[in-house]
Structures are given as structure tokens and as C-alpha cells.
C-alpha positions in Angstrom: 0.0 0.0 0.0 1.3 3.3 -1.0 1.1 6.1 1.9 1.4 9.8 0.8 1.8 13.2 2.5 1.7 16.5 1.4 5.1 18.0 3.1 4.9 22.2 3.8 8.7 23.1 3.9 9.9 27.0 3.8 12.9 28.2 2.8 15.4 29.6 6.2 19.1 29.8 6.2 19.8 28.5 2.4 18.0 25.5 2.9 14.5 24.0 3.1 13.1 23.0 6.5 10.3 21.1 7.4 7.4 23.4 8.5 4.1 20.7 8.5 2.8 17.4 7.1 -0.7 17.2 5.9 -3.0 14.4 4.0 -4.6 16.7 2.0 -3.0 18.7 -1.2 -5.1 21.3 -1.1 -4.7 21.9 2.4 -1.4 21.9 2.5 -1.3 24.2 -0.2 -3.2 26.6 1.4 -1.0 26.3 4.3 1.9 27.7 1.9 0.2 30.9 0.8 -0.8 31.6 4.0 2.5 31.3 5.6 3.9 33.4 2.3 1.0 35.8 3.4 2.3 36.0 7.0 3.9 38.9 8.5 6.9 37.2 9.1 7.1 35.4 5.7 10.1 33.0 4.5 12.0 33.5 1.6 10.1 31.0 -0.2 7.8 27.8 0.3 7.1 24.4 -1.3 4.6 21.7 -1.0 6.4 18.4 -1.7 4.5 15.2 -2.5 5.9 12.4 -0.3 5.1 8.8 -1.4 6.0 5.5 0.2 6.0 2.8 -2.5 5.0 -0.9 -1.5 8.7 -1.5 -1.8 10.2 0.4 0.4 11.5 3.2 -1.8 10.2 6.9 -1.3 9.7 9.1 -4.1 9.4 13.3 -3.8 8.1 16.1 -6.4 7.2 19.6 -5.6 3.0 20.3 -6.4 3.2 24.0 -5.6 6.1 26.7 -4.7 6.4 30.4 -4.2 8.7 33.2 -3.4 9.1 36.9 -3.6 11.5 35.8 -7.1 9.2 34.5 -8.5 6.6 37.1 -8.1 9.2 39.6 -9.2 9.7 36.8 -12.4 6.3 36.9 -13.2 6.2 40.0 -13.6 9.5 40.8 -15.1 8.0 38.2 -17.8 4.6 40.1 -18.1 6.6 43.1 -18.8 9.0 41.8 -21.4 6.2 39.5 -23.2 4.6 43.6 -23.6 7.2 44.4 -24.7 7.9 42.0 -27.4 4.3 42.4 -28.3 4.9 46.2 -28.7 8.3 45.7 -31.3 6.5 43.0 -33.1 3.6 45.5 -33.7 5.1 48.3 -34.4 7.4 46.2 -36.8 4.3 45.1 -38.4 3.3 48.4 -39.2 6.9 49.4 -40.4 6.7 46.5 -42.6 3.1 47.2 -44.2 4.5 51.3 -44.7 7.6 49.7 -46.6 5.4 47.4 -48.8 3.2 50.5 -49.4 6.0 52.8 -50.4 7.6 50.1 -52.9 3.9 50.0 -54.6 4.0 51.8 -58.2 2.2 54.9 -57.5 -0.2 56.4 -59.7 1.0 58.5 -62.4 0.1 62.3 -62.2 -2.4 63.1 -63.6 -1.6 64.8 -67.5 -2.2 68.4 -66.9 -5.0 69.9 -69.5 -2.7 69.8 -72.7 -4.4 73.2 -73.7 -3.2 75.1 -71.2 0.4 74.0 -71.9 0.0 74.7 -75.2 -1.5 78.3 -74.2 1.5 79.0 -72.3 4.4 78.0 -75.4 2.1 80.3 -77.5 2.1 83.2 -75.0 6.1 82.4 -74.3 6.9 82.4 -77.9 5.0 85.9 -78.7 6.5 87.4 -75.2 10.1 86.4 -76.9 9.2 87.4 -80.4 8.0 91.2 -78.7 11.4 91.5 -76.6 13.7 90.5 -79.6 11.6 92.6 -81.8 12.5 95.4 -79.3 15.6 95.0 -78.7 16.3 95.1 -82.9 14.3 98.7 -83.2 15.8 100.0 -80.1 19.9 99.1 -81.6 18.3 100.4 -85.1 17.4 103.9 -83.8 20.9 104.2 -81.1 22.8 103.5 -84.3 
């Protein structure tokens, strides 16, 4: 017959000492956050499965642990998993500018072909007047 106990072990003077036993896992779990809870809380707690096998042999895992680390990990993790989500986001929209600038763009629009040809008339005449002034004007200094 097999025989397990839940052990409640906190963490004093670099090692893990025994604090309580209990039958129950939940219980004993709730032991552990109440003693992390306390005023005088330890550096960290565990609840270790103990099991007695039918031959002889013992075997141990942890089923629940905490410490002010790993609340501060937690966290630290929240914050950089933000962060990541944040770059990869704003790389996103970096990415989606890029492909939009690299598009062809539309070609402007031709400009009312009239008008330009308006203008070389009203150029040409402007030119032709100047010139034509010029000539009379080095006729008569002469």
C-alpha cells in the first residue's frame, strides 16, 4: 500500500526545513500561501508530494512553490512579453509602410494639354516682342 503526504517546507538559512505534514494537497497548499501571506514570511515555500512505495523506496516532487522571485519573475516576464508584443507590432506596421511605399504609385495626372499649349504660344509671342525690341531699339541708337 502506497502512503502519501503532502510536506509544507519554507525556505530559512539556504535550505528547506520542514514546517508541517498534511494528508490533504489542497490543504497543504493553502497552508503555503498563508505562511507566504504572514507577517513574518520565509523567503520562499514548497509543497512536496511524499510517497511510500510498496517496496520500500520513497519518491518526492514539488505540487506548488512560491517566493518573492518568483513574483518579481512573473512580472518581469509580463513586462517583457509587452514588450515583445509592442516591437513585433510596431514592426508590423513598419513592414506594411515599406510594402506600401515600394507600390507603383499612380502617375500624375496629365495636366489639360491646352493650357500647356496656351502658355508656349504666350512664351513664344512674349520672346518674339522682346527681340523685336531690342532690334528697333539698336536700329534707332545707331
Amino acid at each position: 500500500m502506497m502512503i502519501r503526504s503532502y510536506e509544507i517546507q519554507r525556505f530559512s538559512g539556504g535550505r528547506w526545513v520542514l514546517d508541517s505534514v498534511s494528508d490533504d494537497k489542497d490543504a497543504a497548499v493553502t497552508v503555503a500561501k498563508a505562511l507566504m501571506e504572514s507577517v513574518r514570511a520565509p523567503a520562499g515555500v514548497r509543497v512536496m508530494s511524499c510517497q511510500r512505495n510498496d517496496d520500500g523506496t520513497f519518491s518526492e516532487f514539488t505540487v506548488y512553490r512560491a517566493s518573492p522571485i518568483d513574483e518579481h519573475n512573473a512580472e518581469a516576464t509580463s513586462r517583457r512579453l509587452k514588450a515583445e508584443e509592442e516591437i513585433r507590432s510596431f514592426r508590423e506596421q513598419r513592414e506594411s509602410e515599406k510594402r506600401a511605399d515600394r507600390q507603383p504609385r499612380a502617375p500624375k495626372q496629365n495636366r489639360n494639354r491646352f493650357k500647356d499649349v496656351v502658355l508656349a504660344l504666350e512664351l513664344s509671342v512674349g520672346i518674339g516682342i522682346t527681340l523685336a525690341a531690342v532690334q528697333m531699339l539698336r536700329i534707332a541708337l545707331r
